[in-house]
NUNU-514843 format. One record per residue (C-alpha): x, y, z; residue in one letter. Coordinates in steps of 0.25 Angstrom, whole numbers, plus 5000, padded with zeros to 4 digits. Example, Ala and Ser with C-alpha at 12.3 -4.5 7.8 and 13.67 -1.06 7.14 Angstrom:
<sites>
<site X="5049" Y="4982" Z="5031" resn="A"/>
<site X="5055" Y="4996" Z="5029" resn="S"/>
</sites>
This chain:
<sites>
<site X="5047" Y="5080" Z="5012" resn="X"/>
<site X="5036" Y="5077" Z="5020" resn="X"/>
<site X="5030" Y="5089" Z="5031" resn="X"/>
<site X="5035" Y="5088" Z="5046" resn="X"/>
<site X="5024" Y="5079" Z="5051" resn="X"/>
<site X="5011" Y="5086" Z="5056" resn="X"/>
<site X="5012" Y="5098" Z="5048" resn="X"/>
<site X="5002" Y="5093" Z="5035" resn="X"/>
<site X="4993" Y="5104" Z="5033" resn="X"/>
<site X="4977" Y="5099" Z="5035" resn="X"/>
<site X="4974" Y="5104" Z="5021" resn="X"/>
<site X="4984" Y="5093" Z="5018" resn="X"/>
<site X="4979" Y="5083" Z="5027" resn="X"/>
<site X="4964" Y="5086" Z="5023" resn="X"/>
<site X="4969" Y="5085" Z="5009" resn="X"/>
<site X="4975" Y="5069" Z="5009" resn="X"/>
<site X="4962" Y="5066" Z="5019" resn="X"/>
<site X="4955" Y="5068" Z="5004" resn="X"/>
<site X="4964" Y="5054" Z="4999" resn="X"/>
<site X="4955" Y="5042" Z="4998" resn="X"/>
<site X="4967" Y="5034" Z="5003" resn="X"/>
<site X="4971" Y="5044" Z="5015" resn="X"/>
<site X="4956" Y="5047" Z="5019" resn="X"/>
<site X="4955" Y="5039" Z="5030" resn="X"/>
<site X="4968" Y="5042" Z="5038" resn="X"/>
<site X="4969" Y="5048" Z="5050" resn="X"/>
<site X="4973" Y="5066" Z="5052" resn="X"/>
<site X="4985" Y="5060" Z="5057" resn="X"/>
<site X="4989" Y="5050" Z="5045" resn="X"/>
<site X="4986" Y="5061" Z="5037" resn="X"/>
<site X="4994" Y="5072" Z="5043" resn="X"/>
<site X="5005" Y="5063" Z="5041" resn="X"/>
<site X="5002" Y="5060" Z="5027" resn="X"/>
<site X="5000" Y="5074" Z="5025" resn="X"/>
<site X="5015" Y="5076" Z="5031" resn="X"/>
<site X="5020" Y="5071" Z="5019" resn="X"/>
<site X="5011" Y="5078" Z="5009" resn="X"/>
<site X="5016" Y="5090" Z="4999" resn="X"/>
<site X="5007" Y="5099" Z="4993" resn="X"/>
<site X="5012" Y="5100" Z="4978" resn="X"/>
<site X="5007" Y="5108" Z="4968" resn="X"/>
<site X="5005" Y="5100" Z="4953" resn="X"/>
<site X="5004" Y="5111" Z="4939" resn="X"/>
<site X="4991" Y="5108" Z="4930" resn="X"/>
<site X="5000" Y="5096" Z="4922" resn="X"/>
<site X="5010" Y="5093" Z="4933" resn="X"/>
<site X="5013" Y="5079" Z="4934" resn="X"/>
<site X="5010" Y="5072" Z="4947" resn="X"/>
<site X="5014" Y="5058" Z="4943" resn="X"/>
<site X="5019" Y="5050" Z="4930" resn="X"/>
<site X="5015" Y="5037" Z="4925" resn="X"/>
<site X="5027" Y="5027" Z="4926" resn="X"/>
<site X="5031" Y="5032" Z="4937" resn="X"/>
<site X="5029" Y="5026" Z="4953" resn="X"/>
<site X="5021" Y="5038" Z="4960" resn="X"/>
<site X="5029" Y="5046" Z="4969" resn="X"/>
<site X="5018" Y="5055" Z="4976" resn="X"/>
<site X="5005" Y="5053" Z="4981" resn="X"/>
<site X="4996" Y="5066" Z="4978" resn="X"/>
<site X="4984" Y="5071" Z="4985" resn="X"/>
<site X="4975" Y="5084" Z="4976" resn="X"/>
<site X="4972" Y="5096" Z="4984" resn="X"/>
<site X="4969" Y="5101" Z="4971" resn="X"/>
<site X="4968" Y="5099" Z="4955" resn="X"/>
<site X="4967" Y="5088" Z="4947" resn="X"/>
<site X="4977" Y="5077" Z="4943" resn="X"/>
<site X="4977" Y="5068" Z="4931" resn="X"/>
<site X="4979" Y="5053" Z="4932" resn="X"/>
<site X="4983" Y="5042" Z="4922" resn="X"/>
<site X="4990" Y="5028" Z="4921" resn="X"/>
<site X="4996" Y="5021" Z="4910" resn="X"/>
<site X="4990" Y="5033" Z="4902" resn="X"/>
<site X="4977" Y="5031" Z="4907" resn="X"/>
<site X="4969" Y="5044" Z="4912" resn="X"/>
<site X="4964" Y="5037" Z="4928" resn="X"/>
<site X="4958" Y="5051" Z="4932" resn="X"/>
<site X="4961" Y="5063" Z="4938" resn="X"/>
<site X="4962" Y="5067" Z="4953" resn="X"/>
<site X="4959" Y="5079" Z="4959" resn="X"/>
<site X="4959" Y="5086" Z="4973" resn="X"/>
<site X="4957" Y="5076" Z="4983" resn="X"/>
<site X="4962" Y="5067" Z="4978" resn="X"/>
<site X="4976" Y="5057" Z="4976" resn="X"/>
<site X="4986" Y="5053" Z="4966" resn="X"/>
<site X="4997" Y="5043" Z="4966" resn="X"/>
<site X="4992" Y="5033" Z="4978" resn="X"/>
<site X="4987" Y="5021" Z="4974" resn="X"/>
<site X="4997" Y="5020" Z="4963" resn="X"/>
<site X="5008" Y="5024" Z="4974" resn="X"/>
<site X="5005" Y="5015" Z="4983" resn="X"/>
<site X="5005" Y="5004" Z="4973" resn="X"/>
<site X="5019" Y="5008" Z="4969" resn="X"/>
<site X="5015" Y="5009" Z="4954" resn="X"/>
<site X="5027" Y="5012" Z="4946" resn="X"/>
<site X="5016" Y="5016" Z="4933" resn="X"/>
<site X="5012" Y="5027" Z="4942" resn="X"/>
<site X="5002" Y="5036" Z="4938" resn="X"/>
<site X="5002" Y="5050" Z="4928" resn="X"/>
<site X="4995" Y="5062" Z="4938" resn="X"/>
<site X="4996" Y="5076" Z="4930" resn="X"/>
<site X="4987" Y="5088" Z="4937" resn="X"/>
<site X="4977" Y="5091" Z="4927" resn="X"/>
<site X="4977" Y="5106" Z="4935" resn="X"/>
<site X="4983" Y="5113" Z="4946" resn="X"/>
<site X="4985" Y="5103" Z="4956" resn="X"/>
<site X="4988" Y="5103" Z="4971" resn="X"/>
<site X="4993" Y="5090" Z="4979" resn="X"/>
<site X="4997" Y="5084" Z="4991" resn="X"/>
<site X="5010" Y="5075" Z="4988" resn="X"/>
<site X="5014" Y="5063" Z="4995" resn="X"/>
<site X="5027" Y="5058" Z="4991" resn="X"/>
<site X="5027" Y="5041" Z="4990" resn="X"/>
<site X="5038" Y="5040" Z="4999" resn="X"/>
<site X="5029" Y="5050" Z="5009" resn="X"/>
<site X="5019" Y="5040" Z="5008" resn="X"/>
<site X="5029" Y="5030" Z="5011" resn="X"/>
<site X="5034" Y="5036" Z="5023" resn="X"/>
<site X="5019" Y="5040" Z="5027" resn="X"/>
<site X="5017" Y="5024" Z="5027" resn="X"/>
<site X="5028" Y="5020" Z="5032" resn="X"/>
<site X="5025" Y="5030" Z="5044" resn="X"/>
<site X="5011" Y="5028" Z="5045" resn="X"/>
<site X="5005" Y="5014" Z="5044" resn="X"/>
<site X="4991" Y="5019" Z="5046" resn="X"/>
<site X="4993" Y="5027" Z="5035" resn="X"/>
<site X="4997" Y="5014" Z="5026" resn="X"/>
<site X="4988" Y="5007" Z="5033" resn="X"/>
<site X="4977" Y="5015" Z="5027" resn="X"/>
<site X="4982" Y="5016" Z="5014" resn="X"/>
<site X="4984" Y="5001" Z="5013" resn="X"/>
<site X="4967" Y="5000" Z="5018" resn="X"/>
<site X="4963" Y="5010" Z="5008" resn="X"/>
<site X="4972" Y="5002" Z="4997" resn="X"/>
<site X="4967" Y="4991" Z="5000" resn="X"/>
<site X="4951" Y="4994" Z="4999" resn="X"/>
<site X="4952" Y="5001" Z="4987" resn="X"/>
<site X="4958" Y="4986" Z="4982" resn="X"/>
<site X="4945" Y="4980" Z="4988" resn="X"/>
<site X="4937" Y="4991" Z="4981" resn="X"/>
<site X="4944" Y="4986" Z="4968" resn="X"/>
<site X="4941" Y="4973" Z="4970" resn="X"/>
<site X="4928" Y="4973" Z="4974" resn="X"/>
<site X="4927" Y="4977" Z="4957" resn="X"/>
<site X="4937" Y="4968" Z="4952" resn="X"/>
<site X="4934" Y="4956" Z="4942" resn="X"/>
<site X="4936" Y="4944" Z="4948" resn="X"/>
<site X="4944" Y="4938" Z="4938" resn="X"/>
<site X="4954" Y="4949" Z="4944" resn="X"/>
<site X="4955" Y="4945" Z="4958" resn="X"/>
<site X="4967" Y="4935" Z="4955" resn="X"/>
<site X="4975" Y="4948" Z="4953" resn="X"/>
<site X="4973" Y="4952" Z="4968" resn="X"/>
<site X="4977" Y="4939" Z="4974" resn="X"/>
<site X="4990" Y="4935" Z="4967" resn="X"/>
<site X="4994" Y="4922" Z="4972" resn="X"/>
<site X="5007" Y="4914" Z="4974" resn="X"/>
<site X="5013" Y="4902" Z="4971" resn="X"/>
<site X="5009" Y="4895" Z="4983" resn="X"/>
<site X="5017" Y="4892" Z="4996" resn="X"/>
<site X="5031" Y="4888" Z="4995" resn="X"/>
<site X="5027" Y="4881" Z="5006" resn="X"/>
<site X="5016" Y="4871" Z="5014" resn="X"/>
<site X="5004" Y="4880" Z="5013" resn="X"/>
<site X="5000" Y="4877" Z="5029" resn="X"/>
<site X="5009" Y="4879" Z="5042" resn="X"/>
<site X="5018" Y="4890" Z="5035" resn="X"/>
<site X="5028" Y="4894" Z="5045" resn="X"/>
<site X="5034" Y="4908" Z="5045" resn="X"/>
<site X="5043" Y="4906" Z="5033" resn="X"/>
<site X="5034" Y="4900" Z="5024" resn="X"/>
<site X="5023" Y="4912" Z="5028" resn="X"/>
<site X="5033" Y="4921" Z="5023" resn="X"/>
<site X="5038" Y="4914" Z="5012" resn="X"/>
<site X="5022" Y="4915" Z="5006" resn="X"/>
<site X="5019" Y="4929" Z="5011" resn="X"/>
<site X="5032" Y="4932" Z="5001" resn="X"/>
<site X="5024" Y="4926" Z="4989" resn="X"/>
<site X="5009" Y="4933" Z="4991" resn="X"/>
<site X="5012" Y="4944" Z="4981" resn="X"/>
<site X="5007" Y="4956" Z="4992" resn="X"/>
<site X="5018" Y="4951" Z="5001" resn="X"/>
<site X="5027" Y="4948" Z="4991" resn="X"/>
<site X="5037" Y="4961" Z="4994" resn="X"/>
<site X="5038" Y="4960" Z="5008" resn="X"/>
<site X="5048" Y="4956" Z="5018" resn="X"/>
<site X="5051" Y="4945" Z="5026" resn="X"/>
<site X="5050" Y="4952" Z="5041" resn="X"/>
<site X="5035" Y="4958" Z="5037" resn="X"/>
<site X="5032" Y="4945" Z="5031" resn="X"/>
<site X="5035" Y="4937" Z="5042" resn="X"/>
<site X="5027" Y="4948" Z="5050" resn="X"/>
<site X="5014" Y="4947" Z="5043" resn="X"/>
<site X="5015" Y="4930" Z="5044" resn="X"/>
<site X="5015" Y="4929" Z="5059" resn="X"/>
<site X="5004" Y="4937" Z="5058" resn="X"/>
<site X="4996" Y="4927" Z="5050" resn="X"/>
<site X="4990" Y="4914" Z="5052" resn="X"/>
<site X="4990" Y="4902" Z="5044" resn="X"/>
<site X="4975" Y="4897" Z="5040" resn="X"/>
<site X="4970" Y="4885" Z="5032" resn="X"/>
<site X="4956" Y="4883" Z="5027" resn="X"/>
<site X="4949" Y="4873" Z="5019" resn="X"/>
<site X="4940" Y="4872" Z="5005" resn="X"/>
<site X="4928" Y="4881" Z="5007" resn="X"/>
<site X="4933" Y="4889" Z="5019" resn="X"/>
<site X="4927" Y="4902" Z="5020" resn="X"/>
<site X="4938" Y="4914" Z="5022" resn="X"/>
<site X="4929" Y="4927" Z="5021" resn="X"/>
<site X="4917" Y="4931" Z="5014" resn="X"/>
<site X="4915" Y="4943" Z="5006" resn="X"/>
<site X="4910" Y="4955" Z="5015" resn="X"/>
<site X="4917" Y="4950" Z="5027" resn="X"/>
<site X="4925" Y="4958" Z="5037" resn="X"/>
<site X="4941" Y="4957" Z="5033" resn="X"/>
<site X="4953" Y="4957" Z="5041" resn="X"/>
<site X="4961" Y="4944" Z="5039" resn="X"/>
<site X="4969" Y="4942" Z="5026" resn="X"/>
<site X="4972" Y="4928" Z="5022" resn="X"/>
<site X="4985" Y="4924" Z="5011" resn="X"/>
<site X="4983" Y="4910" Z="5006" resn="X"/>
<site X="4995" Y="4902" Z="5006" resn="X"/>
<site X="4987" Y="4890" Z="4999" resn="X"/>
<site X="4973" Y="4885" Z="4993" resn="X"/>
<site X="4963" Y="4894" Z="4987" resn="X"/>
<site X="4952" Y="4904" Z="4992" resn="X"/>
<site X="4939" Y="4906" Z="4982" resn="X"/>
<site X="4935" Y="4919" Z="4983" resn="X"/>
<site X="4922" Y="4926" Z="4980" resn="X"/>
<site X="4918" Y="4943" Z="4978" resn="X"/>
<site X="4905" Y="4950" Z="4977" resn="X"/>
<site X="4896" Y="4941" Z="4981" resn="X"/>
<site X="4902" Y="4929" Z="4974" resn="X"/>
<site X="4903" Y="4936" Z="4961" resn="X"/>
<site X="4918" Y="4936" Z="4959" resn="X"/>
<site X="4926" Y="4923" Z="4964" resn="X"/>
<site X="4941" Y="4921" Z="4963" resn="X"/>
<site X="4951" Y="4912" Z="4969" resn="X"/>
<site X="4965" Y="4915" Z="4976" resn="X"/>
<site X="4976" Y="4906" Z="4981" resn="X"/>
<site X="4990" Y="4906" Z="4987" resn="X"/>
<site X="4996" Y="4920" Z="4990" resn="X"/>
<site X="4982" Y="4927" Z="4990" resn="X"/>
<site X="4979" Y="4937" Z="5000" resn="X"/>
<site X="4967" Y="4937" Z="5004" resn="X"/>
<site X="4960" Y="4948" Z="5013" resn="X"/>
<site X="4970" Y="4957" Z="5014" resn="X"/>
<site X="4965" Y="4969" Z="5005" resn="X"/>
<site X="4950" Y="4970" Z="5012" resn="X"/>
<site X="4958" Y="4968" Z="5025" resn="X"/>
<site X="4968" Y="4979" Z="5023" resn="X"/>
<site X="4956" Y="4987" Z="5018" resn="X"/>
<site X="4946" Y="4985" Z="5032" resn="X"/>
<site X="4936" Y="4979" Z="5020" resn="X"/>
<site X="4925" Y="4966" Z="5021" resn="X"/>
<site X="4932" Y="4955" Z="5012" resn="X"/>
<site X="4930" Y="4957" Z="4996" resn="X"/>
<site X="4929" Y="4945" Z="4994" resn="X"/>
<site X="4925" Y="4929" Z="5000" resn="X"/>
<site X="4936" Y="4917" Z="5002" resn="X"/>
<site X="4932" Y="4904" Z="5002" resn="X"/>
<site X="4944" Y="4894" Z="5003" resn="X"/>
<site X="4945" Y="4885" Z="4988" resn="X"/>
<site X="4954" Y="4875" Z="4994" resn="X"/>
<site X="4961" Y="4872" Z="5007" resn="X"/>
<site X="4968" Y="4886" Z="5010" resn="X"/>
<site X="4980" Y="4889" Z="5019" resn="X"/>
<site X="4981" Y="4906" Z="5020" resn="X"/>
<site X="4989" Y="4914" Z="5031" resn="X"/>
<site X="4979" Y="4923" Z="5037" resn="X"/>
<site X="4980" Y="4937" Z="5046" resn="X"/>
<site X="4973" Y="4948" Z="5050" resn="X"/>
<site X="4974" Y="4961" Z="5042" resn="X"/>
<site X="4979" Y="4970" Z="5056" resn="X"/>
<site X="4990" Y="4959" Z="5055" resn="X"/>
<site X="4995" Y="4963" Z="5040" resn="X"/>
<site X="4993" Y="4977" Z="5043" resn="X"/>
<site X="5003" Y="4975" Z="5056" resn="X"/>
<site X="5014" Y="4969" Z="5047" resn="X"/>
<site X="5010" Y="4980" Z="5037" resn="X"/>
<site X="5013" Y="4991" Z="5048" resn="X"/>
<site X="5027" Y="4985" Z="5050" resn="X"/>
<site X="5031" Y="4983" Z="5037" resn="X"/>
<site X="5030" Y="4994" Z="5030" resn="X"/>
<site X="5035" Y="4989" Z="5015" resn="X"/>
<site X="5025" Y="4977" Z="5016" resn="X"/>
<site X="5015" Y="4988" Z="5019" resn="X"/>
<site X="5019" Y="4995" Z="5006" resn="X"/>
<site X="5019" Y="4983" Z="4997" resn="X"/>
<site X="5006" Y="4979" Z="5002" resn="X"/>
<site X="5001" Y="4993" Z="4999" resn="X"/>
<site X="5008" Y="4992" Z="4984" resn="X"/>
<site X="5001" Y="4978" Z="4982" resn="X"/>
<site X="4988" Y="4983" Z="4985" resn="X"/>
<site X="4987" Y="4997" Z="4978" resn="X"/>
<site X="4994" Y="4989" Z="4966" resn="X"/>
<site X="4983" Y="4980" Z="4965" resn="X"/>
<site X="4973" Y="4992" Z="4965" resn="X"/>
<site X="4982" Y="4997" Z="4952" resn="X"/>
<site X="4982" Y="4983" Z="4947" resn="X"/>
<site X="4965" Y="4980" Z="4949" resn="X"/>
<site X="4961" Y="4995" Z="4943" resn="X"/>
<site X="4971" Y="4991" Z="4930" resn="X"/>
<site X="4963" Y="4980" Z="4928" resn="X"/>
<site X="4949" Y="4986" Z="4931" resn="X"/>
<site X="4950" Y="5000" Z="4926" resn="X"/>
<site X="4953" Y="5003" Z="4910" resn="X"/>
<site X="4954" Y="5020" Z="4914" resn="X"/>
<site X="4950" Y="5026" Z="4928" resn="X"/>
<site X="4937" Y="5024" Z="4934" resn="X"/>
<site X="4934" Y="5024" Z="4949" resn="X"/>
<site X="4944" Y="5013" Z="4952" resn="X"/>
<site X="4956" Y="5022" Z="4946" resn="X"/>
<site X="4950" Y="5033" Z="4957" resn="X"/>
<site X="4950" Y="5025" Z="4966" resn="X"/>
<site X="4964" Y="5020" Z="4964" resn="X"/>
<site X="4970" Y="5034" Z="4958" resn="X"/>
<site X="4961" Y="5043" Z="4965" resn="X"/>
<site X="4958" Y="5050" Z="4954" resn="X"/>
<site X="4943" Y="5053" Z="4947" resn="X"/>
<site X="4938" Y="5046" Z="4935" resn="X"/>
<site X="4945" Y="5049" Z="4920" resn="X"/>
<site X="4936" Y="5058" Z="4913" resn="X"/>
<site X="4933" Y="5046" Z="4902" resn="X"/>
<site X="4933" Y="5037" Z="4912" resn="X"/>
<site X="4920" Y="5027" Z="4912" resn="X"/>
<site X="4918" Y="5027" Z="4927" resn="X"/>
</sites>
């Protein structure tokens, strides 16, 4: 059971203040955090979390060091300061991860269905968890081969319908196919289409360069969007159901990445405040954008990384594996 509010010690508070992904909140979203935080107190060779199982807690170190592994792999070990269970909580990953103290360990507990409540609760709280997600996905991006970008913009079958002048229904009807959306309801749906503004641009048209400011997102209903990284170095294409711009945006990054229109493209476009409004009152829509994104953290850093590193740190929030190459 959470603490009434307001009583969260400031040892506690100064302690979740050291989390990468609750540095930047505010004393007060904090405090409230903290609310709901339990000091435990883990044997050498207790057992924090099992593999196969979804992650029940999210745990802070005050002190000790805990070990780390997934699908029998070694990831690293955490110690004071730092955070297990949060990415892979967020992502909703039923594999879970196995977290065993290697000594004496001392920890702040926050139960999932705290954090939920926390969320729900707070939006800037999620808010700024769904910007720290998404610029670690740009971070891992920015590394990934090019040859695996197709995996971050899953497209669709196409419109079921005339892929200009979409009326409300057909908006919806779409939305429900783009695979980040594909959860959601009706009402939050509907909701985030007012908001957004049908767009259509011919061969050659220029939608951002790389390095510019972000803040719009664009989901392409039909045609195709050549897109170049790094200066040119890394090229890839996307098409019907993409969403382009949404993960820098979220993030208050430039753009990853240029878009340059390959054929006549129809998208529906909005500013980022705007998805963040619907976001704000839809909570589930919030959440299953929140899984989607830190699941493609998991999914990138499978395909990248044969055994820890510095991307399973950042992910895990754990240091290097002893005979790790990094």
């Amino acid at each position: 059971m959470p603490r009434a509010p307001g009583t969260a010690s400031v040892e506690r508070i100064l302690s979740l203040k050291r989390i990468p992904m609750l540095a930047g909140l505010s004393p007060e979203d904090l405090a409230a955090v903290a609310d709901f935080g339990q000091e435990r107190f883990f044997a050498k060779g207790s057992v924090l979390l099992r593999e196969g199982e979804p992650i029940p807690a999210l745990y802070a170190l005050l002190d000790g060091r805990v070990h780390l592994a997934r699908r029998g792999r070694t990831l690293g070990h955490v110690t004071s300061g730092g955070f297990v269970g949060g990415a892979a909580m967020f992502a909703r990953d039923p594999e879970g991860l196995g977290a065993v103290a290697e000594t004496d360990t001392l920890a702040i507990e926050l139960q999932a269905d705290g954090a939920l409540e926390i969320f729900e609760d707070h939006f800037p709280i999620l808010h700024h968890v769904l910007r720290e997600v998404c610029g670690w996905l740009v971070d891992l991006v920015a590394g990934l081969p090019p040859h695996l970008y197709g995996d971050l913009f899953p497209g669709v079958p196409g419109p079921r319908t005339a892929a200009a002048d979409l009326d409300l229904v057909e908006r919806i009807l779409f939305l429900h196919q783009v695979p980040v959306f594909a959860q959601s309801g009706i009402d939050s749906l509907a909701e985030l289409s007012r908001g957004m503004v049908e767009a259509t641009y011919p061969p050659g048209a220029t939608l951002w360069e790389e390095g510019e400011p972000s803040g719009t997102v664009a989901l392409v209903v039909a045609g195709t969007v050549s897109c170049a990284a790094r200066g040119g170095d890394a090229t890839f294409v996307v098409g019907p159901g993409a969403s382009m711009g949404a993960v820098e945006s979220m993030a208050e990054r430039p753009r990853w990445h240029g878009a340059v229109t390959q054929t006549s493209v129809t998208a529906l476009q909005g500013h980022i405040e705007g998805l963040i409004d619907v976001f704000e009152d839809n909570f589930e829509m919030a959440m299953d954008y929140l899984a989607f994104m830190a699941r493609a953290q998991v999914r990138i850093l499978e395909m990248r990384v044969s055994g820890g590193g510095k991307a399973m740190e950042r992910l895990y929030g754990c240091e290097d594996a002893p005979d790790d190459p990094d």
